[in-house]
Backbone as CSV, one residue per row, in Angstrom:
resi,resn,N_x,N_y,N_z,CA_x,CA_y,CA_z,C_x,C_y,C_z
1,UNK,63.035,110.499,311.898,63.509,111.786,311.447,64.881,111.660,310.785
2,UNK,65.801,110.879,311.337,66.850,110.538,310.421,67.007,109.613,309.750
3,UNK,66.031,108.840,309.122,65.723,108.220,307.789,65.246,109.417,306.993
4,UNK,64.828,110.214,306.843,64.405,111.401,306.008,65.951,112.486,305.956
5,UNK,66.407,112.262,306.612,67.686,113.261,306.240,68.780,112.307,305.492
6,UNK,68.892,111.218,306.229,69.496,110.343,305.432,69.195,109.733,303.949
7,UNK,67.785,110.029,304.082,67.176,109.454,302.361,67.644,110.731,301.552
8,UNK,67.727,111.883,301.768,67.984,112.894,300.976,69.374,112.826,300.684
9,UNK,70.415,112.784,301.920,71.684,112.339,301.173,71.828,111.128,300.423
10,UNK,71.351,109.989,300.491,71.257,109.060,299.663,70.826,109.879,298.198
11,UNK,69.990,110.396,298.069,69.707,111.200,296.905,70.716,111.957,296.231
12,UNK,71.570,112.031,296.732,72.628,113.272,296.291,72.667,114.459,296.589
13,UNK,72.313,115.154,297.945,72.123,115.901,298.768,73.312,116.139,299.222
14,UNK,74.602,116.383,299.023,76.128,116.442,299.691,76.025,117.270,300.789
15,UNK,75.153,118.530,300.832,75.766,119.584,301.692,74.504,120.489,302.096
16,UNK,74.058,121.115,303.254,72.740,121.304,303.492,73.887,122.933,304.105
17,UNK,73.446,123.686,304.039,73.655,125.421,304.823,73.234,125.632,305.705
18,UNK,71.386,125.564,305.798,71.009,126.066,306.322,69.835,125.443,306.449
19,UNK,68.753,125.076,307.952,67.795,124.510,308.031,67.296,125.428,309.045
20,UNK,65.621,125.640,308.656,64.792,126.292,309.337,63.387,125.348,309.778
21,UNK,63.378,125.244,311.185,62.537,124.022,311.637,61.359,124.289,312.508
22,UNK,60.184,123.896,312.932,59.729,124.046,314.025,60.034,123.755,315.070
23,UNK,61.055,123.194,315.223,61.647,122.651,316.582,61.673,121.557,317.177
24,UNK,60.919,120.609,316.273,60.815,119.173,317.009,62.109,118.703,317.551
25,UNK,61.405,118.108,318.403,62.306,117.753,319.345,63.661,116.529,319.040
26,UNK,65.023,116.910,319.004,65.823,116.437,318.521,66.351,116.653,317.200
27,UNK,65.672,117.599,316.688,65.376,118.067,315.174,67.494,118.395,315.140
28,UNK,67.686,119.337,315.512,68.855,119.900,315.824,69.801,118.957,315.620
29,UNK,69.779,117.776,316.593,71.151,116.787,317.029,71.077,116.183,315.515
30,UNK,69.975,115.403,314.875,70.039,114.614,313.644,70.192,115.627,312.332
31,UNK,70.079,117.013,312.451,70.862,117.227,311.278,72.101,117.998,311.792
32,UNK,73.242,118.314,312.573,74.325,118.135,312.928,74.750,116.848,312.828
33,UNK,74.308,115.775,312.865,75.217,114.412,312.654,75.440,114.126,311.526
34,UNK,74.241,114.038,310.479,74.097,114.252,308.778,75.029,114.969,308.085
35,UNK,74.353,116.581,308.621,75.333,117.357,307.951,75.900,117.868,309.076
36,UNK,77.294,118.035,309.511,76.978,118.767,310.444,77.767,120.172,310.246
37,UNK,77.795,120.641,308.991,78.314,121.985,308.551,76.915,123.059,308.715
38,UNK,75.341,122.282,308.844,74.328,122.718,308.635,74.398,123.853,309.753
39,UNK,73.888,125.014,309.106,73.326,126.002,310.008,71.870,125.760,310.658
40,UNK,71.828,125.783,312.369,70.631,125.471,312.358,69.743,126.616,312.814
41,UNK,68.276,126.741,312.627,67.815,128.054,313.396,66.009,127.326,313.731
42,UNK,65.804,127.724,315.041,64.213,127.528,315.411,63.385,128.630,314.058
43,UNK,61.990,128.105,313.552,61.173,128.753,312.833,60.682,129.708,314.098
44,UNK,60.898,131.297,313.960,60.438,132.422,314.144,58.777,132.069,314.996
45,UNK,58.049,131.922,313.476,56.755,131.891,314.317,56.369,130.430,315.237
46,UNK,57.085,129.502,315.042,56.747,128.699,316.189,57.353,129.012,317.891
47,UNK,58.799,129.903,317.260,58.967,130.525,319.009,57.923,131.242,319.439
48,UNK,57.472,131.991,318.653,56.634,133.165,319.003,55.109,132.350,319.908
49,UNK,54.591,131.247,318.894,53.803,130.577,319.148,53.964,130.218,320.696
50,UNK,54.893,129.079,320.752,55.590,128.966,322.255,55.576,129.714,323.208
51,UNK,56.304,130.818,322.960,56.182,132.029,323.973,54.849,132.289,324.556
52,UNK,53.947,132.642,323.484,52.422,133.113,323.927,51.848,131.979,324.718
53,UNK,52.126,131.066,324.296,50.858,129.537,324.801,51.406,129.766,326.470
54,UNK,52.608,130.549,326.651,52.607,130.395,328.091,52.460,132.089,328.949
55,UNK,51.737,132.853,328.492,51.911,133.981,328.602,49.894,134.314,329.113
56,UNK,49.782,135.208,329.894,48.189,135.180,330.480,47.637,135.953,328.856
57,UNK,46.372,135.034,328.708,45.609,135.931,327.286,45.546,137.427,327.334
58,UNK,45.441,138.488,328.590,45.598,139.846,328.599,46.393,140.063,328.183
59,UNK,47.257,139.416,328.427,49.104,140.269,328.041,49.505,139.715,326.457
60,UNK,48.787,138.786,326.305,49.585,138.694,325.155,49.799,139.352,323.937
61,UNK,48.822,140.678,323.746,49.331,141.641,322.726,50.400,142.188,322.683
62,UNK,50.509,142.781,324.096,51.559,143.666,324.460,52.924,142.845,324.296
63,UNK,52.824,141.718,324.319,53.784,140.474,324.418,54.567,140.427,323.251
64,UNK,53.305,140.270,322.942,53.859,139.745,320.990,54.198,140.869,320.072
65,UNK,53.697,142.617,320.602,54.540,143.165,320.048,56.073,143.810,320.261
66,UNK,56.216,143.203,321.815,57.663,143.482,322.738,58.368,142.456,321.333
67,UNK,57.928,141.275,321.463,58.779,140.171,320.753,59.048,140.500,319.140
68,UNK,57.861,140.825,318.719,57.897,141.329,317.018,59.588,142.447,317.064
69,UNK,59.373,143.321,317.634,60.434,144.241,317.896,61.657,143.462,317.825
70,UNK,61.891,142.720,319.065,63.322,141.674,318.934,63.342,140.942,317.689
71,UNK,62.446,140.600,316.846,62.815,139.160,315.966,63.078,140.593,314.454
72,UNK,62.650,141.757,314.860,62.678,142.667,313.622,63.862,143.479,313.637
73,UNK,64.590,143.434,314.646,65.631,143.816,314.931,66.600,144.346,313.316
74,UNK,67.508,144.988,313.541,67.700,145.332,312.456,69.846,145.179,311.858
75,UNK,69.768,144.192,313.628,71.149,143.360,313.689,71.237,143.144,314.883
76,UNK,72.281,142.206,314.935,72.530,141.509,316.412,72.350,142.173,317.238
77,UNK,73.045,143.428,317.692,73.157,144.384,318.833,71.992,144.751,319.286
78,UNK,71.165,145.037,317.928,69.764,145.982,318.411,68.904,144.776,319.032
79,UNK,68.742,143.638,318.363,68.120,142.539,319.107,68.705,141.864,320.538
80,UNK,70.034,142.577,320.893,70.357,142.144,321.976,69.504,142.992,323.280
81,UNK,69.902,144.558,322.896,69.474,145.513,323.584,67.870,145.546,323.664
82,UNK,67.322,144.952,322.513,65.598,145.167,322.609,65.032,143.974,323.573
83,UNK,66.023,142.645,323.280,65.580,141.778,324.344,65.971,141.904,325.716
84,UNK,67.389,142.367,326.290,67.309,142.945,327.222,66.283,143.781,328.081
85,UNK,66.098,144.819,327.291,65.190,145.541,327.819,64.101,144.926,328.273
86,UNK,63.264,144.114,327.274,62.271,143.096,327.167,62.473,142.644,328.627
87,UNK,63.606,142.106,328.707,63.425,141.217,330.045,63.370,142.346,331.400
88,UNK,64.282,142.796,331.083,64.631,144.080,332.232,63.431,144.636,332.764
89,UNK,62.148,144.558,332.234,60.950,145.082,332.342,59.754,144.300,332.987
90,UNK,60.251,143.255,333.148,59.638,141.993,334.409,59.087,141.745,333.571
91,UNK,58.891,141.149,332.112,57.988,140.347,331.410,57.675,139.392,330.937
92,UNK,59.259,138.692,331.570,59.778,137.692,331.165,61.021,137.505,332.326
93,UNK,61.046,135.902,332.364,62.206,135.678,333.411,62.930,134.519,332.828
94,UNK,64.281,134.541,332.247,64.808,133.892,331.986,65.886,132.696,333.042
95,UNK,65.578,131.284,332.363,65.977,130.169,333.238,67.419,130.600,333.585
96,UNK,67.796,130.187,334.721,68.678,130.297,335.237,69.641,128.958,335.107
């Protein structure tokens, strides 16, 4: 994975903003070392994906439209308060 970030700066790639990933694992640490001005962010629908694969098949409508709500948010605050709630509502239990 960092022969491919590194081949791109070899290319003339100086400066990366912003990277949107599925999440592989370590994905994060090797482009912070590269670039490490890079903004990084998990791809949306692979959290979503994630989330469900561990969620009972009944629930997962109701699930995925609690979550649609948070990721549609319409700024930080409101996605704070919608995931709050989210959790506040036993539907989710976050690691401690």
């Amino acid at each position: 994975m960092a022969g491919n970030f590194g081949d791109i700066r070899e290319r003339g790639v100086k400066q990366i903003h912003f990277i949107v990933s599925d999440g592989l694992s370590g994905m994060k640490n090797v482009i912070t070392e590269i670039y490490p001005h890079a903004k990084y962010q998990p791809c949306v629908v692979h959290v979503m994906r994630n989330i469900l694969a561990k969620v009972r098949v009944q629930h997962r409508n109701i699930i995925a439209t609690e979550i649609k709500e948070v990721f549609h948010a319409k700024d930080k605050q409101e996605a704070e308060q919608l995931f709050m709630k989210f959790t506040q509502n036993g539907k989710i239990s976050i690691p401690t």
